[in-house]
PDB file with one MODEL, atoms N, CA, C and O in Angstrom:
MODEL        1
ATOM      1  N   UNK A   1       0.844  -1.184   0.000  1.00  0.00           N
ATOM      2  CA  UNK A   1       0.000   0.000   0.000  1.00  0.00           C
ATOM      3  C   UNK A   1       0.888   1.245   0.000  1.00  0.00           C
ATOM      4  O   UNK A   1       1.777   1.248   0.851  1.00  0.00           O
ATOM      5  N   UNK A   2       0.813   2.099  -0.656  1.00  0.00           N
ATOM      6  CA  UNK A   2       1.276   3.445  -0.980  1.00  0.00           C
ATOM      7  C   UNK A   2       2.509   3.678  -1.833  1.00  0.00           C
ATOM      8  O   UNK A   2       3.220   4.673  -1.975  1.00  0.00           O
ATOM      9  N   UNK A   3       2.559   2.104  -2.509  1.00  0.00           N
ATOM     10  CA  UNK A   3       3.148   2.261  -3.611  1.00  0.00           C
ATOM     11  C   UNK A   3       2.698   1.969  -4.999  1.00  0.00           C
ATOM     12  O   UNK A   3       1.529   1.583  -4.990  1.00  0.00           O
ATOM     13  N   UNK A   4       3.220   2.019  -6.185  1.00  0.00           N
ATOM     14  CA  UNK A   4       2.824   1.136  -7.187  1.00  0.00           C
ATOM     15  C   UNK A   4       4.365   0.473  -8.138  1.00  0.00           C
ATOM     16  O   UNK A   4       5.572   0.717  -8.166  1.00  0.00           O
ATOM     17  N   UNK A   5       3.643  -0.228  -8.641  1.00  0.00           N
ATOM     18  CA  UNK A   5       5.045  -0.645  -9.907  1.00  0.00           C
ATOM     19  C   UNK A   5       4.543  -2.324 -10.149  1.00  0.00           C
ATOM     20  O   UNK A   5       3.426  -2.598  -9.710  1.00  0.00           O
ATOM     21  N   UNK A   6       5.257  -3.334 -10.764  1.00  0.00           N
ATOM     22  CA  UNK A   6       5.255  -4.259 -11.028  1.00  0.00           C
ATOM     23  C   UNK A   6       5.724  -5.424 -10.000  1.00  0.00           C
ATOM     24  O   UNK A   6       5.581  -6.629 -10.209  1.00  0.00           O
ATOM     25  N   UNK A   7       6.343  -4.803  -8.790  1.00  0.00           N
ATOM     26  CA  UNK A   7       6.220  -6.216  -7.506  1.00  0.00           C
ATOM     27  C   UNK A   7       8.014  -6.033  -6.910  1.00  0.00           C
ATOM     28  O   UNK A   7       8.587  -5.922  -5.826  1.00  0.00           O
ATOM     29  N   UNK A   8       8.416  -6.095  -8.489  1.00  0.00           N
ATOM     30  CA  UNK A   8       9.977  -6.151  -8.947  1.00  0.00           C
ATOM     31  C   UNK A   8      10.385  -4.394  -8.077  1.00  0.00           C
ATOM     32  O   UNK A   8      11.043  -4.049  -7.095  1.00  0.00           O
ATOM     33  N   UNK A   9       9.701  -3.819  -8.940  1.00  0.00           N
ATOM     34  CA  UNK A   9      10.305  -2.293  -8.771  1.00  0.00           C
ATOM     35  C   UNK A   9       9.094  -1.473  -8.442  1.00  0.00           C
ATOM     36  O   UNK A   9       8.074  -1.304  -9.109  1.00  0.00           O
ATOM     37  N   UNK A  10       9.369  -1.088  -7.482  1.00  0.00           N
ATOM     38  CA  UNK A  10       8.282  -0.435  -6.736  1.00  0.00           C
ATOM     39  C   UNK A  10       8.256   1.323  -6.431  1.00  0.00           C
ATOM     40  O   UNK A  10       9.357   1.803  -6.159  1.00  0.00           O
ATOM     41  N   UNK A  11       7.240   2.143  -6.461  1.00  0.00           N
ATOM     42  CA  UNK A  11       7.375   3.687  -6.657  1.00  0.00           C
ATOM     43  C   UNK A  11       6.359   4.173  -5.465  1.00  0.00           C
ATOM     44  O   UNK A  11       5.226   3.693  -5.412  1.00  0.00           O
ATOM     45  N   UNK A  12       6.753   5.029  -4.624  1.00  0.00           N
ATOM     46  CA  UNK A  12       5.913   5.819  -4.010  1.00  0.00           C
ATOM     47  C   UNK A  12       5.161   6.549  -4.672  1.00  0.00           C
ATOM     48  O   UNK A  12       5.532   7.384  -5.497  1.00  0.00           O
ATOM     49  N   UNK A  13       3.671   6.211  -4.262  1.00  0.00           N
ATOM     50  CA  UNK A  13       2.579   7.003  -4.522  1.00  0.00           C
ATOM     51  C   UNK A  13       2.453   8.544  -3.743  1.00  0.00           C
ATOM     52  O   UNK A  13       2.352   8.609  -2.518  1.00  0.00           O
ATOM     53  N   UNK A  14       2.468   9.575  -4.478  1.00  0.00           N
ATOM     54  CA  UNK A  14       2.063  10.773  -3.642  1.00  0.00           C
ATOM     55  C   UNK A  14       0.718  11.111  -3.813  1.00  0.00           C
ATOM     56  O   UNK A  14       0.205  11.769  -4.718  1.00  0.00           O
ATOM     57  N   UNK A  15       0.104  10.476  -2.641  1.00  0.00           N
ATOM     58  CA  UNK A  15      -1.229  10.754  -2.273  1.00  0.00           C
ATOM     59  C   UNK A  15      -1.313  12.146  -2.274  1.00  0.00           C
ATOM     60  O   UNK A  15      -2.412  12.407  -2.763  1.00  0.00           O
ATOM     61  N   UNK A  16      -0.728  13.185  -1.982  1.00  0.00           N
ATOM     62  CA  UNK A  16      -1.558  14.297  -2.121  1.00  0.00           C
ATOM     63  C   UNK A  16      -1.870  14.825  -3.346  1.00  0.00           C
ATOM     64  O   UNK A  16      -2.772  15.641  -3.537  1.00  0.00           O
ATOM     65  N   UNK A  17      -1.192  14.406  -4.117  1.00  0.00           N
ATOM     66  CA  UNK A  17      -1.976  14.609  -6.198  1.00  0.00           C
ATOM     67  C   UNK A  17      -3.403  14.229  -6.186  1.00  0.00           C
ATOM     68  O   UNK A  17      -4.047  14.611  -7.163  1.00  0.00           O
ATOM     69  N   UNK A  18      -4.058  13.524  -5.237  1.00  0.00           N
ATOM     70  CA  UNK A  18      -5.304  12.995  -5.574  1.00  0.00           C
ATOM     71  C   UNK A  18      -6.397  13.512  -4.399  1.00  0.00           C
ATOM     72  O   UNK A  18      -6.249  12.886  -3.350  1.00  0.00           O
ATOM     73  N   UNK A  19      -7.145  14.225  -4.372  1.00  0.00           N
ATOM     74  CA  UNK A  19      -8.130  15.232  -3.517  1.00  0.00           C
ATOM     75  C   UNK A  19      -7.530  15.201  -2.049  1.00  0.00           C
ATOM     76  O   UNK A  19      -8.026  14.721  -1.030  1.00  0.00           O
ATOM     77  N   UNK A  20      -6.067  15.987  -2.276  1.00  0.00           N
ATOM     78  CA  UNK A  20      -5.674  16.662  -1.333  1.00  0.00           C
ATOM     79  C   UNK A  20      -5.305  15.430   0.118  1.00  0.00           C
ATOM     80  O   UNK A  20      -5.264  15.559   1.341  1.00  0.00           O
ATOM     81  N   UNK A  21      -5.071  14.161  -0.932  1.00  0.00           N
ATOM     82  CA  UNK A  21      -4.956  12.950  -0.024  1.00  0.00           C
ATOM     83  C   UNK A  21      -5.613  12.626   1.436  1.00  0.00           C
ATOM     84  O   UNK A  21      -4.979  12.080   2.339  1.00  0.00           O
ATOM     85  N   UNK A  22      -6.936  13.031   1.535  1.00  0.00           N
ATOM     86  CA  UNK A  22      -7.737  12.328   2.102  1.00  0.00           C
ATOM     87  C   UNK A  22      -7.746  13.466   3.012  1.00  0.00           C
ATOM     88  O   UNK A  22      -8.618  13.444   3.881  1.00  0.00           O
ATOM     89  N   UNK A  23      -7.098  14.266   2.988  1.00  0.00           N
ATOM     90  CA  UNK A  23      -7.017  15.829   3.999  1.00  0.00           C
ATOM     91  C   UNK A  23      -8.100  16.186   3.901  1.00  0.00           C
ATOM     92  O   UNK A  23      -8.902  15.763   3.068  1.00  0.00           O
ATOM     93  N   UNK A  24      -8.368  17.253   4.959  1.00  0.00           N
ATOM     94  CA  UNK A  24      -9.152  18.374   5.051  1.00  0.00           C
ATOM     95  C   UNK A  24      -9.033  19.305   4.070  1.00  0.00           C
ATOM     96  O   UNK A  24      -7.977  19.348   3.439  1.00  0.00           O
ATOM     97  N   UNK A  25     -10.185  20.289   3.746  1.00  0.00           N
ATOM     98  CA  UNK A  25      -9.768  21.565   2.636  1.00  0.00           C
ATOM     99  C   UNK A  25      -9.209  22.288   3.386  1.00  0.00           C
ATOM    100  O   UNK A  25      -8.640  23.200   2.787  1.00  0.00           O
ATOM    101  N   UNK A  26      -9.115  22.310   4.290  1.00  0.00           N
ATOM    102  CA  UNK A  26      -8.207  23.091   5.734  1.00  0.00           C
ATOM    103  C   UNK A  26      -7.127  22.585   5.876  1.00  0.00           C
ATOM    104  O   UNK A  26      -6.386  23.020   6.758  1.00  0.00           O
ATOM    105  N   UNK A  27      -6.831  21.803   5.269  1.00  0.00           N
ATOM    106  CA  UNK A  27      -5.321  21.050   5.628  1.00  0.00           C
ATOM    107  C   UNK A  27      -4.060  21.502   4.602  1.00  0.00           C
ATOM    108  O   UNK A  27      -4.165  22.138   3.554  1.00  0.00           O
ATOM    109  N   UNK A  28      -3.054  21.070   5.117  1.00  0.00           N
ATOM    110  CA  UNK A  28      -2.072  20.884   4.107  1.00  0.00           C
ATOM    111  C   UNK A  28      -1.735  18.910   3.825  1.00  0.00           C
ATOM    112  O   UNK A  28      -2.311  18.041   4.479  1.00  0.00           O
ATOM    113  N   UNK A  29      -1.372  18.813   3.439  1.00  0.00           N
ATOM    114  CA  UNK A  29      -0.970  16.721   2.767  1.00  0.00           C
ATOM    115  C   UNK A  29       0.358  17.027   2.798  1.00  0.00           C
ATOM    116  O   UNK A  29       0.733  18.103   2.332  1.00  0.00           O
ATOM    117  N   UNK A  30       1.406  15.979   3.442  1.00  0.00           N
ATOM    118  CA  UNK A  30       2.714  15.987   3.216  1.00  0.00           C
ATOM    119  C   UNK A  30       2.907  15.007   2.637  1.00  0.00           C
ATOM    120  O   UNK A  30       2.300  14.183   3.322  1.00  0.00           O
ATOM    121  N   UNK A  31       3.491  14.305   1.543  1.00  0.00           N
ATOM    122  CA  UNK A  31       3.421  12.855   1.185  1.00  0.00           C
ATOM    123  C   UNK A  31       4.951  12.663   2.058  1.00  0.00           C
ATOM    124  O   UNK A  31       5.995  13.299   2.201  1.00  0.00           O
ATOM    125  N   UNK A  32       4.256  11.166   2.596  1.00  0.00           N
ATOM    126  CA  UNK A  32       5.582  10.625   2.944  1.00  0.00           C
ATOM    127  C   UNK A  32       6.231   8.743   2.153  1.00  0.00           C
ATOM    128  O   UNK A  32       5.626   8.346   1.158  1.00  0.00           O
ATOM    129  N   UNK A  33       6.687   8.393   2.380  1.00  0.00           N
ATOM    130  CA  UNK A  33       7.391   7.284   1.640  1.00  0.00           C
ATOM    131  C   UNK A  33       6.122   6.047   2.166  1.00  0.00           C
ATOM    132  O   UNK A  33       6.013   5.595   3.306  1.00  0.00           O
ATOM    133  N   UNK A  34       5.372   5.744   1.121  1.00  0.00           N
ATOM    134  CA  UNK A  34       4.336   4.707   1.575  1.00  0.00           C
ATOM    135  C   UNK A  34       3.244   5.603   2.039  1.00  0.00           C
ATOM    136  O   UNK A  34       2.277   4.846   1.961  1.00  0.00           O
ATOM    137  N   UNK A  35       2.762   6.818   2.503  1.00  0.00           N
ATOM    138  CA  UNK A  35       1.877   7.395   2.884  1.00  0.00           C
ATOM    139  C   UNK A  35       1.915   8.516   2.716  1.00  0.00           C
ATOM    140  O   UNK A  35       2.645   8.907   1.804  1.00  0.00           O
ATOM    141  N   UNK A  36       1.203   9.454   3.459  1.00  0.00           N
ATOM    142  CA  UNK A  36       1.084  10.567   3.622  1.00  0.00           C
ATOM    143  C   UNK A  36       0.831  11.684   5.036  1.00  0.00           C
ATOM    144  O   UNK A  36       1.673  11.200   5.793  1.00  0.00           O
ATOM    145  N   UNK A  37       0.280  12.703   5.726  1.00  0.00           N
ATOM    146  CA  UNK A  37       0.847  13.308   6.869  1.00  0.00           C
ATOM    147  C   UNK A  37      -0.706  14.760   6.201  1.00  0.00           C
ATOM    148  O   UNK A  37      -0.634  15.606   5.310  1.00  0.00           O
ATOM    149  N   UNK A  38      -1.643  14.477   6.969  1.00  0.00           N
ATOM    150  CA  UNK A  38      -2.319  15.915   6.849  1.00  0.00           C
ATOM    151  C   UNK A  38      -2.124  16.781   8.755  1.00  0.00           C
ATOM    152  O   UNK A  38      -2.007  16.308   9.885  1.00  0.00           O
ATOM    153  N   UNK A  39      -2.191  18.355   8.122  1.00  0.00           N
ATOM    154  CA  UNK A  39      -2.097  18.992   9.301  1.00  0.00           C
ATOM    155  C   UNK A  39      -2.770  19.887   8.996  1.00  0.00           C
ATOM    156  O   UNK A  39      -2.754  20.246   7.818  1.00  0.00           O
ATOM    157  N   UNK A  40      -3.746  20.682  10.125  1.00  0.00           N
ATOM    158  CA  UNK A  40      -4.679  21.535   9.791  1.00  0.00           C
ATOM    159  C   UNK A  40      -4.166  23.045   9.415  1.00  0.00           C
ATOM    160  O   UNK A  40      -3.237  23.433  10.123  1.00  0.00           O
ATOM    161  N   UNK A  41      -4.508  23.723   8.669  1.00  0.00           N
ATOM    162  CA  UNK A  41      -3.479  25.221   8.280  1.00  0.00           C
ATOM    163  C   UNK A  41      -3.809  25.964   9.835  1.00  0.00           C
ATOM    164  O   UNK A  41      -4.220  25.239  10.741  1.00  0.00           O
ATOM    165  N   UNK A  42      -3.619  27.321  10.054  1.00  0.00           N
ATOM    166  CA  UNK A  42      -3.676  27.945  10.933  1.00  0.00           C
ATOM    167  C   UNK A  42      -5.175  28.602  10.496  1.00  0.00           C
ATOM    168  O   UNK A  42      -5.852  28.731   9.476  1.00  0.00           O
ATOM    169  N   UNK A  43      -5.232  28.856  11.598  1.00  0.00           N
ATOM    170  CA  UNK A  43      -6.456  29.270  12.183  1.00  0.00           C
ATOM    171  C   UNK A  43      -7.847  27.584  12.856  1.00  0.00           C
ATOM    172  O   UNK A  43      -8.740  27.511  13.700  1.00  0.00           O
ATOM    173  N   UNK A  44      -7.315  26.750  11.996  1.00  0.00           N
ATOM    174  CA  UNK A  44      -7.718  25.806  11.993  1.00  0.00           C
ATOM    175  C   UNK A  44      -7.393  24.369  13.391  1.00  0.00           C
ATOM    176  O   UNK A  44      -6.190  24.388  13.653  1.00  0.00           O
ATOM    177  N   UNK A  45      -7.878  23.653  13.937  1.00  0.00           N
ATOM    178  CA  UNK A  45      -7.859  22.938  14.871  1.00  0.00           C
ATOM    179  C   UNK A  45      -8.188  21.569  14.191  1.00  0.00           C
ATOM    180  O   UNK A  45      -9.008  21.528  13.274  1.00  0.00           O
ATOM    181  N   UNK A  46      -7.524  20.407  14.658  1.00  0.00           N
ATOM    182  CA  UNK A  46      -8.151  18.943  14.252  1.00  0.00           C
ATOM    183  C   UNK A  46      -6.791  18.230  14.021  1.00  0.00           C
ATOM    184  O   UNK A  46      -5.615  18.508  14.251  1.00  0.00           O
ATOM    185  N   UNK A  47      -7.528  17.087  13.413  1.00  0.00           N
ATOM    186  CA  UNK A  47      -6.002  15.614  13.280  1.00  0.00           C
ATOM    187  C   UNK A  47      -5.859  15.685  11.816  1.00  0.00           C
ATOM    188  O   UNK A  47      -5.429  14.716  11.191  1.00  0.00           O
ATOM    189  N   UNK A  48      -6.251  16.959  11.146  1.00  0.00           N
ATOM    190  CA  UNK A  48      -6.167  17.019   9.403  1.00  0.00           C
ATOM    191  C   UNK A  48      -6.663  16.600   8.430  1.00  0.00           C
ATOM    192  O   UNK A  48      -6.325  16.856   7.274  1.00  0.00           O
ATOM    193  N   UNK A  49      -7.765  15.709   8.887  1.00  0.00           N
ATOM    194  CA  UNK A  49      -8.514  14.673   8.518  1.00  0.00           C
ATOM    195  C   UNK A  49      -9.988  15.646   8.244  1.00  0.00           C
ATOM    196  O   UNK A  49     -10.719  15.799   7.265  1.00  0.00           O
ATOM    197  N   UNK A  50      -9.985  16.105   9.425  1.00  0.00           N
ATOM    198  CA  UNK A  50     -11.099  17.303   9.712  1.00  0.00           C
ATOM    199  C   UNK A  50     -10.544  18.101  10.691  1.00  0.00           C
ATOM    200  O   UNK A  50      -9.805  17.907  11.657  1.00  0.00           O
ATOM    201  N   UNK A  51     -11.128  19.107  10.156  1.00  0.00           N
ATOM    202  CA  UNK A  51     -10.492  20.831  10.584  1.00  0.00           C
ATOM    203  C   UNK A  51     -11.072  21.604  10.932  1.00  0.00           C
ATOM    204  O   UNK A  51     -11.234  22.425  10.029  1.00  0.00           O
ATOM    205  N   UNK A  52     -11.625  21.919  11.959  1.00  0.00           N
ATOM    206  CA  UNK A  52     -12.790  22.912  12.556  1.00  0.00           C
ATOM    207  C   UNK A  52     -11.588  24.727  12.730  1.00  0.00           C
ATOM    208  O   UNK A  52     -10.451  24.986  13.125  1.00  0.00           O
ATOM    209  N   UNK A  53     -12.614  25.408  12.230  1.00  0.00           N
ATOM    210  CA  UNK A  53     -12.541  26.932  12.381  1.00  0.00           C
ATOM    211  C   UNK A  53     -12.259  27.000  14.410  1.00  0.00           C
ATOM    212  O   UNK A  53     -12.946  26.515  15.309  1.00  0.00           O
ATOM    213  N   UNK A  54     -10.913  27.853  14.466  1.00  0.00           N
ATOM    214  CA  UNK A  54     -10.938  28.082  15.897  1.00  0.00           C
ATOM    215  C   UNK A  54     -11.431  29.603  16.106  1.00  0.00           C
ATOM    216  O   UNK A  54     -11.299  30.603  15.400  1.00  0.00           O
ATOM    217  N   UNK A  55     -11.918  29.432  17.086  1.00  0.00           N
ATOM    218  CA  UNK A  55     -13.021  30.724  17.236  1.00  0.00           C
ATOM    219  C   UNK A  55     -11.926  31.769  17.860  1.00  0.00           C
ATOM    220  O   UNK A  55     -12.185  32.157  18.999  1.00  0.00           O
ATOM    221  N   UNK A  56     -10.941  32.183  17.355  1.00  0.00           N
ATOM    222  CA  UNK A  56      -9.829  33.065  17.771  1.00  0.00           C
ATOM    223  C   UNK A  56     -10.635  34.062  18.866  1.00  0.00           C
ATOM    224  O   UNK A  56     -10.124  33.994  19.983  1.00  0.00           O
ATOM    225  N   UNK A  57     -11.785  34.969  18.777  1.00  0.00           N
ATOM    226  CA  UNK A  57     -11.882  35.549  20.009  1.00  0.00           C
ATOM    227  C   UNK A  57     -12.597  35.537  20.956  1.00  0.00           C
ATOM    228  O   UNK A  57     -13.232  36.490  21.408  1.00  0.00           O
ATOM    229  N   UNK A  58     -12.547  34.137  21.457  1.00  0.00           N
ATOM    230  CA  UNK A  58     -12.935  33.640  22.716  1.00  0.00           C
ATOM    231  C   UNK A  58     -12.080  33.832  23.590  1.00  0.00           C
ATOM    232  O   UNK A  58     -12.435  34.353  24.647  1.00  0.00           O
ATOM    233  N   UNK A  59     -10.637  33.437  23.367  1.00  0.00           N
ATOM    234  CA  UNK A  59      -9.911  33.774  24.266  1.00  0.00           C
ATOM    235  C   UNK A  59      -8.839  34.827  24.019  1.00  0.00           C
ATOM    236  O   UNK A  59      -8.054  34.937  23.078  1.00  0.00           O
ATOM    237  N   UNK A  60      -9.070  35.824  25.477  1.00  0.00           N
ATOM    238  CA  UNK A  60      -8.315  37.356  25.048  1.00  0.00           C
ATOM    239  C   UNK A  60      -8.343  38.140  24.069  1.00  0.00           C
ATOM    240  O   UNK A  60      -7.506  38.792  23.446  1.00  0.00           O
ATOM    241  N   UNK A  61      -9.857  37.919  24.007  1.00  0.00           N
ATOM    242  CA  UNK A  61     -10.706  38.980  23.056  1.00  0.00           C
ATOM    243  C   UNK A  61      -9.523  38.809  21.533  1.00  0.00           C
ATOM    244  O   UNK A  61      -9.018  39.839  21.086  1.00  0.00           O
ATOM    245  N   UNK A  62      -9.257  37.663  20.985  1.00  0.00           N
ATOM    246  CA  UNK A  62      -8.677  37.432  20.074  1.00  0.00           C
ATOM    247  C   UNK A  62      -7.272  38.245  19.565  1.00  0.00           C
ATOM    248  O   UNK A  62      -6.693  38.245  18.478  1.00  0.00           O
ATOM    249  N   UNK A  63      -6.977  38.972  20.917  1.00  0.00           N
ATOM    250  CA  UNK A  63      -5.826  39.595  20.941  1.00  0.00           C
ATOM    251  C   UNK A  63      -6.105  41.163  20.268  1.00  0.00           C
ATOM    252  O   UNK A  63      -5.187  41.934  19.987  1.00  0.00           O
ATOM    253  N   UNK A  64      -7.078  41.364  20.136  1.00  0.00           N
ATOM    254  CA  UNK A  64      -7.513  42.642  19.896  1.00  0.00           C
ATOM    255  C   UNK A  64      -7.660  43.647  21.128  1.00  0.00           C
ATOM    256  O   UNK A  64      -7.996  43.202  22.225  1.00  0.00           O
ATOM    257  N   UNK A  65      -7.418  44.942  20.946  1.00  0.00           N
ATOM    258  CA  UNK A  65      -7.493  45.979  22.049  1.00  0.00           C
ATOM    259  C   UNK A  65      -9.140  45.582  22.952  1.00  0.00           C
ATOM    260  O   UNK A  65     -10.231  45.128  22.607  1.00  0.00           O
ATOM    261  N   UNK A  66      -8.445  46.118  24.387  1.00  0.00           N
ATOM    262  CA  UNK A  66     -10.260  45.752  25.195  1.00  0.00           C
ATOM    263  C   UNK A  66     -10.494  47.132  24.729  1.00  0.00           C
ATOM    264  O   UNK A  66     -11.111  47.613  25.679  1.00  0.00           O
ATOM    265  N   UNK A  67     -10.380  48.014  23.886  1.00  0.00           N
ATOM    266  CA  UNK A  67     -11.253  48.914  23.427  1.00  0.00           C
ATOM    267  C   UNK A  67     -11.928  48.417  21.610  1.00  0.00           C
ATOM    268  O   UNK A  67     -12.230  49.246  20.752  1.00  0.00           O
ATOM    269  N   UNK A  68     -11.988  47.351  21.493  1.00  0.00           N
ATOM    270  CA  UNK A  68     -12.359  46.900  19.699  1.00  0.00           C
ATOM    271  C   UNK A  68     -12.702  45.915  20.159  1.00  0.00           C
ATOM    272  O   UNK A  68     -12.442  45.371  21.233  1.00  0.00           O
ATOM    273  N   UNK A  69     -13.452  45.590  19.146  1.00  0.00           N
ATOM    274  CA  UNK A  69     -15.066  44.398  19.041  1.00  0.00           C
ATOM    275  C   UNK A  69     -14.082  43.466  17.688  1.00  0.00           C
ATOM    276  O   UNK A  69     -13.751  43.736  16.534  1.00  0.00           O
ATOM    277  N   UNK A  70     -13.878  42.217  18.673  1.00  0.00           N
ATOM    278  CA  UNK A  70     -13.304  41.108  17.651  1.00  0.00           C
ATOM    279  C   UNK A  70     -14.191  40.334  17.128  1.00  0.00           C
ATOM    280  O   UNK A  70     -15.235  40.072  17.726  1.00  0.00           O
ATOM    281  N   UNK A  71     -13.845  39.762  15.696  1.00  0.00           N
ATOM    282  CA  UNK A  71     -15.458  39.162  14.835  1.00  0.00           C
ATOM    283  C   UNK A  71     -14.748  38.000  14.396  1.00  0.00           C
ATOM    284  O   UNK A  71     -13.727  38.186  13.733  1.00  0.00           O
ATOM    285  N   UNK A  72     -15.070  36.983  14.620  1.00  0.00           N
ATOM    286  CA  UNK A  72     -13.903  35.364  14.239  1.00  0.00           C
ATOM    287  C   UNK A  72     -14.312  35.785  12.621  1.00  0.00           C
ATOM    288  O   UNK A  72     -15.323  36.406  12.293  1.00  0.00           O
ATOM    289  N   UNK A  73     -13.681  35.481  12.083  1.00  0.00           N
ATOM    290  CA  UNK A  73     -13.681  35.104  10.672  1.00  0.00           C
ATOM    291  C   UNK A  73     -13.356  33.409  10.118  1.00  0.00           C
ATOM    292  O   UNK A  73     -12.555  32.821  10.845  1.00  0.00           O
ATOM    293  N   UNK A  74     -13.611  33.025   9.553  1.00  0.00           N
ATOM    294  CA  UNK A  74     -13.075  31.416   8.655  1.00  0.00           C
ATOM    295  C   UNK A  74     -11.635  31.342   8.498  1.00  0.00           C
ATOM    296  O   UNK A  74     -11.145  31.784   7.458  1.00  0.00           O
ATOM    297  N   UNK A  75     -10.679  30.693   9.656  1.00  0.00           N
ATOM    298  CA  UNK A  75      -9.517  30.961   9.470  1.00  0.00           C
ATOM    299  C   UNK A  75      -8.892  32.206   9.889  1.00  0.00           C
ATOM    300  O   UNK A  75      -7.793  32.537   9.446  1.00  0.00           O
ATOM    301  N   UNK A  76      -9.617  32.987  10.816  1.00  0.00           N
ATOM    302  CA  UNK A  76      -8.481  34.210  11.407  1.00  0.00           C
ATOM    303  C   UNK A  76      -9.653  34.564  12.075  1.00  0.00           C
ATOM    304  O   UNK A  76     -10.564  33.818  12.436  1.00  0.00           O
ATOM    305  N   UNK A  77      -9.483  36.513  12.287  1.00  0.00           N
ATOM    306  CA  UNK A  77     -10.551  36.925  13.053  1.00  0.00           C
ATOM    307  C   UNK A  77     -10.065  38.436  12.551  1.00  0.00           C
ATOM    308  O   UNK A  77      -8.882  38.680  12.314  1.00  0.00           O
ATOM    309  N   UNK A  78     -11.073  39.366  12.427  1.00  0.00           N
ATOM    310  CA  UNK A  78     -10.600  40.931  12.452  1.00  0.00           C
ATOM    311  C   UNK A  78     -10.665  41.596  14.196  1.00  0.00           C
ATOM    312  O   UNK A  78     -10.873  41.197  15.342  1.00  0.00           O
ATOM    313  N   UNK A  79     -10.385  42.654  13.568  1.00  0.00           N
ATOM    314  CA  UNK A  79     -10.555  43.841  14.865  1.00  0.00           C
ATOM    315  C   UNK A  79     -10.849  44.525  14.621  1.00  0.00           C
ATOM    316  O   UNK A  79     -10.432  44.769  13.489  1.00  0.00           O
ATOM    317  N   UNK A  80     -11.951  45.806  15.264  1.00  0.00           N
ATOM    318  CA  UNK A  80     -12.042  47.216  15.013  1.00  0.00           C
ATOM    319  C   UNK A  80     -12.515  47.481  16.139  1.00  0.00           C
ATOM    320  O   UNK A  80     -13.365  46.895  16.809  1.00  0.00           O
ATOM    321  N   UNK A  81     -11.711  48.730  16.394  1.00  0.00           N
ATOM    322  CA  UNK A  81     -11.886  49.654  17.321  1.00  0.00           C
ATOM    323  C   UNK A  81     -13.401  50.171  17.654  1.00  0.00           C
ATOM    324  O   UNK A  81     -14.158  50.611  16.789  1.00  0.00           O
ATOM    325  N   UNK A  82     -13.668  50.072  18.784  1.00  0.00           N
ATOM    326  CA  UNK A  82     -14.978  50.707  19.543  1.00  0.00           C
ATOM    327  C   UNK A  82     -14.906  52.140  18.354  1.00  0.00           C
ATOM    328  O   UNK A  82     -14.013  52.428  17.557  1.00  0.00           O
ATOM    329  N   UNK A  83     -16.397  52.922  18.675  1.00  0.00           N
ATOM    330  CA  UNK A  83     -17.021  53.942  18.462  1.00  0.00           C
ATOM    331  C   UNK A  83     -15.997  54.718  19.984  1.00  0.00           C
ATOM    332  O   UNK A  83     -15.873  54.430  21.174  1.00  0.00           O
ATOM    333  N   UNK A  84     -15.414  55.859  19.003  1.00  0.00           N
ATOM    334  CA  UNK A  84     -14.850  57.032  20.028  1.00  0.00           C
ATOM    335  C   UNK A  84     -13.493  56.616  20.013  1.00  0.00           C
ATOM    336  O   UNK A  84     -12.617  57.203  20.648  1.00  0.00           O
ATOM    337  N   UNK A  85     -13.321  55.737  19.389  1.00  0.00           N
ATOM    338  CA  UNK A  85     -11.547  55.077  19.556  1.00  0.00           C
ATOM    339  C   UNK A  85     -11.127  54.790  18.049  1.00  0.00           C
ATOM    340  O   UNK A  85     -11.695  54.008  17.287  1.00  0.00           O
ATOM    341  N   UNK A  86     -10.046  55.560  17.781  1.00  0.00           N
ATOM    342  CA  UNK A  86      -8.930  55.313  16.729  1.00  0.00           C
ATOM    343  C   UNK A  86      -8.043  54.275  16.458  1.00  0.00           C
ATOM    344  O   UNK A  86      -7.098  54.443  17.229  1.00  0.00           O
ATOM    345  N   UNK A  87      -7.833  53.226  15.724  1.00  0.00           N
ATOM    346  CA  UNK A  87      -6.523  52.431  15.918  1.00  0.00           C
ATOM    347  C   UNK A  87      -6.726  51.810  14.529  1.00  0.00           C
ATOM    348  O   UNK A  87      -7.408  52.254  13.605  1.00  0.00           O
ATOM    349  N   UNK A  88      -5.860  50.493  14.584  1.00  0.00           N
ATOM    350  CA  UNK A  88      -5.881  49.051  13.843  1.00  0.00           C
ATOM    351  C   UNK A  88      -6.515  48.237  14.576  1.00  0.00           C
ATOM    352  O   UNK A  88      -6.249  47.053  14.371  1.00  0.00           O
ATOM    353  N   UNK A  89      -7.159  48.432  15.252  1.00  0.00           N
ATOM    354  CA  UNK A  89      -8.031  47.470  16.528  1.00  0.00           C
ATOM    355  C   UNK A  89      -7.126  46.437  17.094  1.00  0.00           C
ATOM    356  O   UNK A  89      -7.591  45.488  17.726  1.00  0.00           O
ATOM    357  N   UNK A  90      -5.917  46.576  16.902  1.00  0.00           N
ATOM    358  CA  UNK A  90      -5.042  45.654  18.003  1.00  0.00           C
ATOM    359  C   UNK A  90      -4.557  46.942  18.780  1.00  0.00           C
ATOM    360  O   UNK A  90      -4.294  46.507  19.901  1.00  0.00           O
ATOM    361  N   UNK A  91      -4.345  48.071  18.773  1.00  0.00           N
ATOM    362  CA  UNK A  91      -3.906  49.343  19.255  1.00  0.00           C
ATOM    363  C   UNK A  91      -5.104  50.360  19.335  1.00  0.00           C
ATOM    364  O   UNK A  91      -5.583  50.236  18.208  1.00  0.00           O
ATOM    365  N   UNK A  92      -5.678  51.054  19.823  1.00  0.00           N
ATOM    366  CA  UNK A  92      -7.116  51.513  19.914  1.00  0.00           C
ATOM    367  C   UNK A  92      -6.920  52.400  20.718  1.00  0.00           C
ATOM    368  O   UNK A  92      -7.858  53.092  21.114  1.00  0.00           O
TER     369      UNK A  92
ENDMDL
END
């Protein structure tokens, strides 16, 4: 398994040529010798297989100023600054 050839001479298959080798669309596929290796990208949580969205501002207001309203996004999260406050919403 995770090769092919005639028995004699044998070739690693790189599973990730073929729908992202069994990964997540959140994942990256590493092919390895006989197999392969998924890992979830960032922002992302799981065994690569499946990849759940991490809700970045649950914890420590997603690293945004306690003056800006953090909004998770798919894979990250923004910031913006409260009403009455100036910034990049990590500085506010």
């Amino acid at each position: 398994q995770g090769y092919s050839g005639d028995g004699i001479t044998c070739n690693d298959i790189d599973e990730c040529l073929t729908n992202n080798g069994g990964c997540s669309m959140n994942a990256k596929c590493s092919n390895t010798i006989g197999s392969r290796t998924c890992s979830c990208n960032q922002g992302y949580f799981g065994d690569g297989i499946t990849c759940d969205d991490i809700g970045e501002c649950q914890v420590n207001n997603g690293g945004c100023s306690m003056n800006a309203q953090c909004s998770n996004t798919i894979g990250s999260r923004t910031c913006s600054c409260n009403q009455g406050y100036s910034g990049d919403g990590i500085t506010c």
